[in-house]
Structures are given as structure tokens and as C-alpha cells.
N, C-alpha and C positions, 0 to 999 in steps of 0.2 A: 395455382397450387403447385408448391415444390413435388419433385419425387420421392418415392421413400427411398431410405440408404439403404445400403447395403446388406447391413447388420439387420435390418429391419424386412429387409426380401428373404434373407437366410433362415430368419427367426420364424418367420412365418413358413417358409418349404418345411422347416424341421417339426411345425405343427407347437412351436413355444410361445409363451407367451412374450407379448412385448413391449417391451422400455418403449416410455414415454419420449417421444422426442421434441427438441428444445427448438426452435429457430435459430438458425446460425448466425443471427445477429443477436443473440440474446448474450450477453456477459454480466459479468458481477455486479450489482451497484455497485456504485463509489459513495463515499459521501461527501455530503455538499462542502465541507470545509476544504474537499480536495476537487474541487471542480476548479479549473483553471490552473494550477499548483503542478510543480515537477516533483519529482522528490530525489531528493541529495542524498549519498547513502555512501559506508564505508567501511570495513574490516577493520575491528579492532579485539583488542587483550579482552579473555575473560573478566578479567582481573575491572580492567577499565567500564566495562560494562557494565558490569556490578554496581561500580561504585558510582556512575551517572545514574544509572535506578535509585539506590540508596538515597542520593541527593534529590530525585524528583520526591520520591515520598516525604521525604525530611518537610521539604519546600511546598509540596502540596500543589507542585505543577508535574506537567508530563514530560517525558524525557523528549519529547520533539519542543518545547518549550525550552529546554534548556540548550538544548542544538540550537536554536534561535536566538540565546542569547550568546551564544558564543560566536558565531556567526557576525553577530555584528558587530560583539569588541571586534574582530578580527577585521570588518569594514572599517572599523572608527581607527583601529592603529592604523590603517594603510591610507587614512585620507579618503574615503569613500563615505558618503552616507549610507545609514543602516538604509532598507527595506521594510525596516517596521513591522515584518510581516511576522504572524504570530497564533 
């Protein structure tokens, strides 16, 4: 059995009640589509932004769906096979 923290010794001298404490190995799920998966990421125009959402709704995919397909023209111009990944 771990120690209690700090916040948790203090809380209790002070006579307060106390937060529930998490395991320190507890974090967020992930979900399964991203188990294994990096993620590519980049600063761009509002402007731009807008308008790759605009297009995923239009298209009825998601804006990471469309990063994916840009992606891999940008493989297929440079001689590279896509990834396929999607």
C-alpha cells in the first residue's frame, strides 16, 4: 500500500474532507484506433482550418481522414508508398 500525499496528510490535520485519490499510474484511456499510432500535428491559418472542417463535413469523413489523404498524395508525389493508414 502506497503512502497518502501530501495534500491528503494536510487535509486530514486541517480536519477537511478528502479527494479521492487516483493511482499514479492511472491516465486517460486512449482509444483503440490510437493504440499503436503517433500523431502528426501542426500550426496552421484559421482561415485553413475552417475550411479542412468545411470539407470533412461536405465529404462525410473526419478531418484526420483527410490529413490521411493528403499525406499520402504527398507519399505518392515523392515516390514513396502510401501507409494506407486511415
Amino acid at each position: 500500500m502506497s503512502r497518502p500525499s501530501l495534500s491528503a496528510r494536510l487535509a486530514a490535520a486541517a480536519g477537511q474532507p478528502q479527494a479521492p485519490e487516483f493511482p499514479a499510474e492511472a491516465t486517460r484511456p486512449s482509444a483503440k484506433a490510437r493504440t499503436g499510432k503517433t500523431m502528426i500535428a501542426g500550426y496552421f491559418s484559421p482561415e485553413l482550418a475552417r475550411a479542412i472542417k468545411i470539407l470533412a463535413v461536405e465529404r462525410d469523413v473526419t478531418v484526420q481522414a483527410l490529413i490521411g489523404e493528403g499525406l499520402d498524395a504527398v507519399l505518392r508525389q515523392a515516390g514513396r508508398h502510401p501507409m494506407g493508414e486511415r
